[in-house]
Every structure is written in C-alpha cells, then in structure tokens.
N, C-alpha and C positions, 0 to 999 in steps of 0.2 A: 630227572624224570618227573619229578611232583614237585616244583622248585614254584611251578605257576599255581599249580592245585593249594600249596600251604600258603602262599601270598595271598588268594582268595578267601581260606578257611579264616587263618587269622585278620582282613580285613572284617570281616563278617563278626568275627569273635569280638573286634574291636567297637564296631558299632554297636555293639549288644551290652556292651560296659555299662553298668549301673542299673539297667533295668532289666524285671521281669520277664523272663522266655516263655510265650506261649508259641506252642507247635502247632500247624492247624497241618491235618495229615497225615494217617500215622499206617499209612504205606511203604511200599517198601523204601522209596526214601527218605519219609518221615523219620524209618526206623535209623535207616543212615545217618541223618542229620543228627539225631539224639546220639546213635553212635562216635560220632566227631564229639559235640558237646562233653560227653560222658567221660571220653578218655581223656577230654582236656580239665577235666574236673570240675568243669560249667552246668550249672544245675538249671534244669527246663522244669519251671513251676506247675505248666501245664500243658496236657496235650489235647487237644481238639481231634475231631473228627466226625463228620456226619452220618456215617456207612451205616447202613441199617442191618448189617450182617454184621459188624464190630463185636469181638469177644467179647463177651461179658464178665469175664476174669481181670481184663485192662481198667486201670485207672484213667477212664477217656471223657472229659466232657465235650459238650456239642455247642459249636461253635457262637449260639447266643449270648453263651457266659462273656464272649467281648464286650457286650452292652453294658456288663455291669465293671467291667474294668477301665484304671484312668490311663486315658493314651500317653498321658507325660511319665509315663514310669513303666508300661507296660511295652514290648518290641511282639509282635507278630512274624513270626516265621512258616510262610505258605510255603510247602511242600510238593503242591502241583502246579502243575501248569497255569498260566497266567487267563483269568479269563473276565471279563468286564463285570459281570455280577460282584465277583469278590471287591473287587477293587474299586464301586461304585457303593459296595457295602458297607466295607473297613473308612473309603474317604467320608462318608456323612456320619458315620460313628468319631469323627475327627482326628482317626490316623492316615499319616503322611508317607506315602512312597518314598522308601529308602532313607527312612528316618525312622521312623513305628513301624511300618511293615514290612516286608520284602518277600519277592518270588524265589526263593534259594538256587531255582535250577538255572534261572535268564543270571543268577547272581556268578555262577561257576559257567554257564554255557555262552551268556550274553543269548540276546532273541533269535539265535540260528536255528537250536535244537533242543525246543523246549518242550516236545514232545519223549525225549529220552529221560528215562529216568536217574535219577542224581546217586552212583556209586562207584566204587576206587575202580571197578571192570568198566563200567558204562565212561568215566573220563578218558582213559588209557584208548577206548574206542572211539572216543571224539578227536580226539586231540590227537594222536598217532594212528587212529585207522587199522589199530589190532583187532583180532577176530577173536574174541573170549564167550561169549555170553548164551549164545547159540547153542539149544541141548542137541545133541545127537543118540537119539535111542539106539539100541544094540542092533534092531534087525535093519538100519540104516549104515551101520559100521560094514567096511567092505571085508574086513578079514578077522572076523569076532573071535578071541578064545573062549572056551567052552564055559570059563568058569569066569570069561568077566561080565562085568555090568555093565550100565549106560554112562555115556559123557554126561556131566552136569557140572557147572562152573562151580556150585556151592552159593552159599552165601558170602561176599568176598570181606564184610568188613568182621564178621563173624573170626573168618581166619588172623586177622589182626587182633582180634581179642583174645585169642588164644597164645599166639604167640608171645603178646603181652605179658604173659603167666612165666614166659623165661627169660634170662638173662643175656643176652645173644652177644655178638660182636663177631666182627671179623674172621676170626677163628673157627666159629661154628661154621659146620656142614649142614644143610639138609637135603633128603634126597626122598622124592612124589613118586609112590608107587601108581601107577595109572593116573602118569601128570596131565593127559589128557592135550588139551590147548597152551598150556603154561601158565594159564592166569595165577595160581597160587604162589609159584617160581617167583615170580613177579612181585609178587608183597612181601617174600619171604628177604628177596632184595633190599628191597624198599626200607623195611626194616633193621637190615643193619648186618644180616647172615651174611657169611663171607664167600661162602663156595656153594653153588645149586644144583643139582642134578636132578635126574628122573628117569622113569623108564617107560614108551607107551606102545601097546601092542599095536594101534591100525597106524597104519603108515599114512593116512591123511590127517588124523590127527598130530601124529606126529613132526609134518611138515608144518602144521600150522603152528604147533610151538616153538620150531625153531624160526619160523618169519616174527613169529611177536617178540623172540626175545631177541632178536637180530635186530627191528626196530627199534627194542630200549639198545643197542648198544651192548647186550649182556654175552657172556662168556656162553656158549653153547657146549662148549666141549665135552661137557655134564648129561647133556641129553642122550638117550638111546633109544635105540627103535628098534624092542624083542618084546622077547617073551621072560616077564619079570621073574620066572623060576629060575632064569640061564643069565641074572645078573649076582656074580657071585665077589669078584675081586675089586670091585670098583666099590662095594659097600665100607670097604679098609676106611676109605675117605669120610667119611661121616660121621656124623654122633646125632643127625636128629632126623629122624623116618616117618613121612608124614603118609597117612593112607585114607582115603575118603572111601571108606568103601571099594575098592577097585575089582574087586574079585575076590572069589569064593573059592571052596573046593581043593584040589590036589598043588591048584597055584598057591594057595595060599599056605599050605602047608611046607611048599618048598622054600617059600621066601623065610618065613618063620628058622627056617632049620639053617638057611642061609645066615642070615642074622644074628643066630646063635653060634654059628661058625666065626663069623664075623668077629665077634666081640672073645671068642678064645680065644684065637688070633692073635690079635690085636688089643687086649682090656683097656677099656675106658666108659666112660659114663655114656650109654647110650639109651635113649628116647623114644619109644614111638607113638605117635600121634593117631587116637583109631575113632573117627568119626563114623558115625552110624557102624556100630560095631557086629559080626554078626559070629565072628571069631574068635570070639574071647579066650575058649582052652585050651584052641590050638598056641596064642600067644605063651597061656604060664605054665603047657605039660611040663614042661624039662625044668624048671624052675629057676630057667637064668631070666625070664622077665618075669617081673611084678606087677599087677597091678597098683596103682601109685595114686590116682586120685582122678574125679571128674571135674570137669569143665563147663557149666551150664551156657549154651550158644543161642542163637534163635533159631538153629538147625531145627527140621521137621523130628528129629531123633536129637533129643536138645543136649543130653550128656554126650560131651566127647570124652574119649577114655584115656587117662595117658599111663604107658608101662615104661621101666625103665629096669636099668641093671643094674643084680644086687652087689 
C-alpha cells in the first residue's frame, strides 16, 4: 500500500542529506511534511510562512529570511503548489530546482494534481481512488443515532503519532468506534496492527469503508454496520479501542459497560484511545479503566486521552 509513497519519502529524505531544512508553508501540509521529517528524526531548522493570520505562538519566519541564507548548504521545501513567482524568486536568489528547492506535492503527486493537498488520506485518494477526506455533518447522515456526532476523517498523520506511543505488532487488535469511512483502519494497518475492526451506525458510510478497505486489499470481516451499544462479543477480539468522539450519551454509556464486560471475560491489557474526549467518568466510574496519560496531537482539542486496565 505505501511501498511507492516511502520510496518517494525517503528519495526526498536523501536529497536533503547534509543540508539545512527550510519549510516554506506551514499549512496543512507543511504540517505533514514536518510530520514525516519528525518521526524520521530529521530536524527542519526553519519554517517559513507568509499568512498574515499566522499564530503568533509559532516559531514562523517569513520567507525573506531566504536572502540571508547560502543556497549551497540550505534545501527549500515548498509546501504549495507550484507557482512562477516562487520559482522565479528562489532561481535569482541562486537556488536550483530539485537540488535547493523542491515542490513537495508535484515531488509525491508528479504535475497531475498539485492542487490536492500533501497527506497519508489525500495519497490513498490519489493513487487508489478511496473516498476518506469528505466531512459529512449529522443532519446530512441518512440514519443518525440520537447520540452520535459528525463524520470527520481527523487529522490523519496526527493518528500515526499517537499510535507511535505503542508498541504494536501483528497480534494487536484494534477496534474504531464510529470508524466512519475507514481511513484510521487504514493507518492502523499500515502500521504494523494485525487485526482491524469497527463499528458504523449509517449505512452509507459504512459501505464506503468497506469499498476502501476492499481497494487496500484488507480483511473486512472486522467491519459492522450497527448500533455500537449491540457490539458486545466481537470486542473478546481486541486490546486497542480507538474513539474520536463518535457519540455521546446512553451510547456511550453502553459501550463503556460493554468494554468492561469484555476485559472480565477475557483479562488482558486493554487500551482506549479517546480523542476530543467528552466522557471521561463515564470511562473510570467502575474503576476497571484508568486514566493513563495524554497525548499532545494537532487535533483542535490537542490532548488525546488514553485509559487502560488496571
């Protein structure tokens, strides 16, 4: 599945050998690129950006600091889209196209579609034609439960950082309470999890999880199509419970109770993963989960929370 995507990461990684990483762009795929970078332990000296709405909490300078930097030791990593100003800029400042600079998106997309922005959802949608990225608010869902929320893909590289924080392999389960379209399934894959499931109330959504993970080639058998209170016996399977928010309310209260049934059961070391959390007591009334420690993400609600068993 990313066999092409890391052939391109690490060309890219390789060209950047010995010299200074300046970012120019530090949108959403700006963020992504630094995300690649970060986890490969490759340090970005500088990031660029000209937005005049730019947090002011970021370490961001503005693109004229190029002037004062030498093209022989310094690489430029453009983050948008390609467009004759930059690149009429950078060449009389005496950097070289795909030597000193590069367009990172034309670098992973070549010139077809360099108007898509550069991330692990946005490639999967190039290159295979999966449907991830697309929100679906609630009053647009054709069969809503009472207590659930809206589709939202997340931030995808966000969820690779997180998963980062555990030790996974083959053996591990994890199982997407309101997995939505499957994109998280996806990297949970990708990463190295052995077994994937999920459970998603609207049935369009649902179909569209199993066509993208039917395109990687992935085991579906995982997937269902209810109401996450009446998934009781298939949770045996698992040890990691990943939730973005999916629902509130009486739902949640049963999955909870579920969960805890789950792990008398069956005792073992079980996990859940609770992004933008809104549930917390329902998780540790009964006191078989803990809270365990936070996860700083670029999520809008940037702790994710993770519980586990004592």
């Amino acid at each position: 599945m990313w066999q092409k995507f890391d052939s391109y990461k690490r060309a890219l990684f390789k060209l950047c050998n010995g010299k200074e990483i300046c970012l120019w762009g530090y949108g959403y795929s700006g963020r992504f690129i630094e995300h690649l970078f970060c986890r490969d332990n490759k340090e970005i000296k500088c990031i660029l950006d000209d937005s005049p709405t730019m947090d002011c909490k970021l370490d961001v300078e503005r693109s004229l600091l190029l002037k004062e930097l030498r093209t022989d030791t310094h690489i430029v990593l453009c983050a948008f889209r390609r467009d004759e100003t930059t690149v009429k800029f950078l060449t009389e400042l005496g950097y070289v196209e795909n030597e000193s600079f590069v367009f990172v998106r034309e670098w992973f997309y070549g010139d077809t579609d360099t108007n898509r922005k550069l991330s692990y959802y946005d490639y999967l949608e190039f290159l295979y034609g999966c449907d991830i990225i697309a929100y679906r608010m609630k009053n647009k869902i054709k069969t809503p439960n009472m207590d659930s929320t809206y589709y939202s893909p997340g931030i995808d590289y966000s969820i690779v950082d997180i998963i980062d924080h555990f030790e996974v392999d083959k053996n591990d389960g994890v199982f997407d309470f309101g997995c939505g379209k499957g994109g998280a399934l996806l990297l949970f894959h990708a990463m190295g999890i052995g077994k994937i499931g999920g459970v998603e109330y609207d049935g369009e959504l649902y179909q569209i999880a199993l066509d993208n993970l039917q395109k990687m080639r992935l085991d579906v058998t995982g997937l269902i199509n209810g109401d996450a209170a009446e998934v009781v016996e298939e949770l045996d399977k698992y040890n990691l419970f990943w939730m973005y928010n999916p629902f509130l309310g009486k739902t949640f209260e049963h999955v909870v109770q579920d969960l805890e049934k789950s792990f008398l059961k069956k005792r073992r070391k079980m996990y859940v993963i609770y992004a933008n959390p809104f549930c917390h007591e329902m998780l540790v009334s009964n006191g078989i989960f803990k809270f365990s420690k936070t996860i700083k993400t670029d999520y809008s609600v940037k702790n994710v929370r993770i519980y586990c068993t004592n």
